[in-house]
C-alpha atoms as a printed R data frame, in Angstrom:
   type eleno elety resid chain resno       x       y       z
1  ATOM     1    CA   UNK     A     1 122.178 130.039 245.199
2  ATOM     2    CA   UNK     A     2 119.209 128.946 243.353
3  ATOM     3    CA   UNK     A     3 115.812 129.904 241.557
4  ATOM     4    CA   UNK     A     4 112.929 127.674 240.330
5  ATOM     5    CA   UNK     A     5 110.270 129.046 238.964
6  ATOM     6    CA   UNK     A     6 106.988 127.431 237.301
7  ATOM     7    CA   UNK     A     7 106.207 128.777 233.939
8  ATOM     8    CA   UNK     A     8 103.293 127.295 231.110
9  ATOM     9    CA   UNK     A     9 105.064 124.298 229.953
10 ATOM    10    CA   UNK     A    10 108.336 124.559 231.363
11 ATOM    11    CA   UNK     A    11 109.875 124.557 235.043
12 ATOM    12    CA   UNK     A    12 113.086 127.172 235.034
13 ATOM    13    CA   UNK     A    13 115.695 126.596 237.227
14 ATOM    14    CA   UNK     A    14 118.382 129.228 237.748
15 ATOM    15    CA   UNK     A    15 121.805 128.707 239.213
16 ATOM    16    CA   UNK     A    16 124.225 131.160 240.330
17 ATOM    17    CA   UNK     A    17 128.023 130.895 240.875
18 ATOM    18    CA   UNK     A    18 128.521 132.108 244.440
19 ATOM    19    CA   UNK     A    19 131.918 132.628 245.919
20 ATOM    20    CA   UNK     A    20 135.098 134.921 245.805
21 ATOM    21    CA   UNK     A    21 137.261 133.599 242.460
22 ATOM    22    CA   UNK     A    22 136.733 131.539 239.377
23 ATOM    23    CA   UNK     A    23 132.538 132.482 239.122
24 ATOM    24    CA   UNK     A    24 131.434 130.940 236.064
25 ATOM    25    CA   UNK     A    25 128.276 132.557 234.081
26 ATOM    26    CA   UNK     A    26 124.558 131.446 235.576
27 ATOM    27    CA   UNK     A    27 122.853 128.220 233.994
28 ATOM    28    CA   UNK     A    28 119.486 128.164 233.102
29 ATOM    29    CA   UNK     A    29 117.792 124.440 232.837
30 ATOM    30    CA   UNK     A    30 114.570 124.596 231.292
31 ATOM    31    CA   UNK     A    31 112.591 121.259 232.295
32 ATOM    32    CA   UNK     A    32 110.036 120.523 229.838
33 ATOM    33    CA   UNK     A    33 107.706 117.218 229.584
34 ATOM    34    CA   UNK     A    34 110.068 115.763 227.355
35 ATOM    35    CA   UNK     A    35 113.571 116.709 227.660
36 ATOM    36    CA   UNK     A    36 115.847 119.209 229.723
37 ATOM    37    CA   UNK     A    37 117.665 122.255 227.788
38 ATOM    38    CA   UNK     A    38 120.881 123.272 229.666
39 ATOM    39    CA   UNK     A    39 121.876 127.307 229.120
40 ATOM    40    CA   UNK     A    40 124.805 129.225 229.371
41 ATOM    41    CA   UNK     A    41 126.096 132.655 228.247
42 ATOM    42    CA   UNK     A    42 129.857 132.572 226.938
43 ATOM    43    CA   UNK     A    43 131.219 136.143 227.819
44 ATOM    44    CA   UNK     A    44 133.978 135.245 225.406
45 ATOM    45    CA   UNK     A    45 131.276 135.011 222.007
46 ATOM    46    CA   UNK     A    46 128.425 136.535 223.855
47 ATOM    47    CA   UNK     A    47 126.483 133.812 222.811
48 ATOM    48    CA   UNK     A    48 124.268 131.042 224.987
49 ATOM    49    CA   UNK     A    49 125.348 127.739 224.661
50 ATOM    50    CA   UNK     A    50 122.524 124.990 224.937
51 ATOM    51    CA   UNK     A    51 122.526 121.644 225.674
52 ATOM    52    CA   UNK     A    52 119.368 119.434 225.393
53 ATOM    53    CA   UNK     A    53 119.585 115.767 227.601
54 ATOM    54    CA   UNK     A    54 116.381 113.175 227.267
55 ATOM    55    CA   UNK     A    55 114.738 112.786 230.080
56 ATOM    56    CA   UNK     A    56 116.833 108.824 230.203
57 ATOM    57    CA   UNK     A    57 120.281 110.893 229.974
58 ATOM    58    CA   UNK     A    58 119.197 113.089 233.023
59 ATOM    59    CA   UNK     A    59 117.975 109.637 234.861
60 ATOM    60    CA   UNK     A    60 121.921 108.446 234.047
61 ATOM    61    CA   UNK     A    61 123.488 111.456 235.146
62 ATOM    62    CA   UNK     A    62 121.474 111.208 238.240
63 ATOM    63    CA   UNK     A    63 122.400 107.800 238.898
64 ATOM    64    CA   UNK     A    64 126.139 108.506 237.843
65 ATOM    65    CA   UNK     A    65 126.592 110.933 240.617
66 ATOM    66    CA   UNK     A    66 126.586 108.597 242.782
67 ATOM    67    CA   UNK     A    67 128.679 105.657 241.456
68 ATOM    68    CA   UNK     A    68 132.335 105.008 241.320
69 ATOM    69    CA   UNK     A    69 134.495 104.557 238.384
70 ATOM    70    CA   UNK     A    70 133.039 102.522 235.745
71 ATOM    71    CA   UNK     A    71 130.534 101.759 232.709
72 ATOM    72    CA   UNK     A    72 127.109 100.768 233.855
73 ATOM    73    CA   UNK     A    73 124.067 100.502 232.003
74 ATOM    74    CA   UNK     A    74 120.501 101.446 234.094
75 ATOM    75    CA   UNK     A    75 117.591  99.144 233.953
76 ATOM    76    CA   UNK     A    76 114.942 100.820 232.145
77 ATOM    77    CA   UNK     A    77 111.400 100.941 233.597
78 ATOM    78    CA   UNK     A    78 108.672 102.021 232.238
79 ATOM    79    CA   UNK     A    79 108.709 105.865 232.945
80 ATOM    80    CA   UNK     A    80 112.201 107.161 231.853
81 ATOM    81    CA   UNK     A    81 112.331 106.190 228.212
């Protein structure tokens, strides 16, 4: 299950962990102009951990969902950095 919701300068995107076993803690992905911020809560610390991708790393993560094994290198155009 899923949320999005539209907020001043920021689209939030909420996903929950649905199933019997194993649920891991909900991530939050905050999608600015500029770059996407990855959040998670770690029951162990009780802290969020963040992770920040550039708008180019989420384009390569994209396109490496798709591929097979390898090392590939996107050709840039001129709207993902």
């Amino acid at each position: 299950m899923f949320s999005i919701e539209h907020e001043f300068d920021a689209t939030v995107i909420t996903l929950i962990d649905e199933g019997a076993t194993h649920l891991q803690e909900d991530i939050t992905i905050n999608a600015f102009e500029d770059c996407i911020v990855l959040e998670q809560m770690d029951p162990r610390t009780e802290r969020v951990n963040q992770i920040t991708l550039s708008i180019s790393q989420l384009n390569d993560l994209a396109a490496a969902l798709n591929l097979p094994e390898g090392v590939y290198q996107r050709v840039r155009t001129g709207q993902d950095g």
